[in-house]
N, C-alpha and C positions, 0 to 999 in steps of 0.2 A: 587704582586698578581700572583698565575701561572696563563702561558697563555690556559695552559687546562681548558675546562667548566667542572664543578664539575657537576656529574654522578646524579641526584636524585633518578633516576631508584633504583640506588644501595641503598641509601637509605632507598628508599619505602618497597625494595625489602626484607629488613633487618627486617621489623615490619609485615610482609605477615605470615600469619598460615602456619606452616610447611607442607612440603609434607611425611614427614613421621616424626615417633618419635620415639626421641632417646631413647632407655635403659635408665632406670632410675635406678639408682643404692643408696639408702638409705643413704650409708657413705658421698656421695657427695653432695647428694642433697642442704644443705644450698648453697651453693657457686654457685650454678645453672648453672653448668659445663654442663650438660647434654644437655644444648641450643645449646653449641657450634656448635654442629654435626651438630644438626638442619639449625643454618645460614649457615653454611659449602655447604649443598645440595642446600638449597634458592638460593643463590649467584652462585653457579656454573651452576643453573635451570635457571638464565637468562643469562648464559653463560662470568658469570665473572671468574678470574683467583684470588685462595685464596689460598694465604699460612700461615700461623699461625707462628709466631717470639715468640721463646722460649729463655728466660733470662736464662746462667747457673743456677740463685739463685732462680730463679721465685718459688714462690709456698714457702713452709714451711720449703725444704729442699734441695738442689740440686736434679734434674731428677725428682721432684714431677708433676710439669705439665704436663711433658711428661706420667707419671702414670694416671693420672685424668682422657687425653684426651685421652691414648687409651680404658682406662676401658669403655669409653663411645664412644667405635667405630670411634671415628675419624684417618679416615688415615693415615699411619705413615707417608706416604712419600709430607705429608700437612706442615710434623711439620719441621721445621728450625730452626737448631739453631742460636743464635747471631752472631756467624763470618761467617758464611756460609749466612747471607739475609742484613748483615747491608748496604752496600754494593748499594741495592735494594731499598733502601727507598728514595734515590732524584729521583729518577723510577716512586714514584709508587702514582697514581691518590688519594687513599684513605684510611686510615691506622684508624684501628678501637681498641682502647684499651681496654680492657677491666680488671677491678679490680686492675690495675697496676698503682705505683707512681713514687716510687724510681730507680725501673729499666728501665726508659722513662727519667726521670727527664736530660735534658740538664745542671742543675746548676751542675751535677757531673762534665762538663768541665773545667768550672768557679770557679764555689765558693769555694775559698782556704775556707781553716782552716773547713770546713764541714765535718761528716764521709760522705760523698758521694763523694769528692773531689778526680779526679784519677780514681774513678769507671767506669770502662765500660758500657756502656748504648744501649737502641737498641737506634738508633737515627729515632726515628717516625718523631721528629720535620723538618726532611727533605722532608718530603712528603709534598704534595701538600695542602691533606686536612687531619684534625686530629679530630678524634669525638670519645672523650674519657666517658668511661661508667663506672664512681665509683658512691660509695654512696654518696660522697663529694666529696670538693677540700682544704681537710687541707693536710697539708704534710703528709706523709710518715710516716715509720718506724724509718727514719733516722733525721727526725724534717726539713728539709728540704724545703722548698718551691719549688713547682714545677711551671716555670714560661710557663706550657702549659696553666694552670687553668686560664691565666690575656687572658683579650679580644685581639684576632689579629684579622686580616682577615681568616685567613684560620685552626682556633678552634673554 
């Protein structure tokens, strides 16, 4: 169990009515990209430090999430790529995923004979605490089980 007390504030802070809102831009809208910005301000309004972890592949095409996020106003210099923040995550108090499987998923370390097997991954699972936000927890694109979804201490 880390020895840091997990933040609730941050939390709480995450489910608070925005202080302002984002551009809503039509194309994006299913995928409710446009919140992003919103927790982005939330979080920084109670004086947290947020940086945003971008998977080369993330999104539908390489460089797509970094398109999404800026169409909808969030700061570039928020966005981090994979080798530049992986680095940062036995760091960091609370890593919040959001719509992501495969590019998170740990068994890329592990599970021979996988297509995920070998794959570079952010490694969230080294933070502290992990509070992942999909519609479910079936695997991936890649059939994969993602072993963030089974109960720990700190998912």
């Amino acid at each position: 169990m880390p020895d840091r007390e997990f933040n609730k504030e941050m939390a709480i802070g995450m489910s608070a009515p925005p202080t302002r809102i984002a551009k809503r831009i039509p194309k994006i809208k299913p995928i409710r990209i446009d919140k992003t910005e919103s927790m982005v301000v939330l979080l920084e309004a109670k004086g947290k430090q947020v940086k945003l972890a971008i998977h080369p592949v993330a999104g539908r095409m390489p460089g797509h999430m970094n398109v999404l996020l800026a169409e909808v106003e969030v700061p570039y210099d928020k966005l981090y790529p994979m080798e530049a923040i992986n680095h940062e995550f036995k760091e960091t108090d609370v890593v919040l995923v959001v719509g992501a499987n495969d590019v998170v998923n740990p068994a890329a370390r592990t599970a021979e004979g996988t297509p995920i097997y070998g794959m570079p991954v952010l490694n969230v699972d080294e933070a502290d605490y992990v509070i992942i936000c999909n519609k479910d927890t079936c695997p991936g694109y890649a059939g994969v089980n993602n072993p963030l979804y089974l109960p720990r201490q700190n998912t």
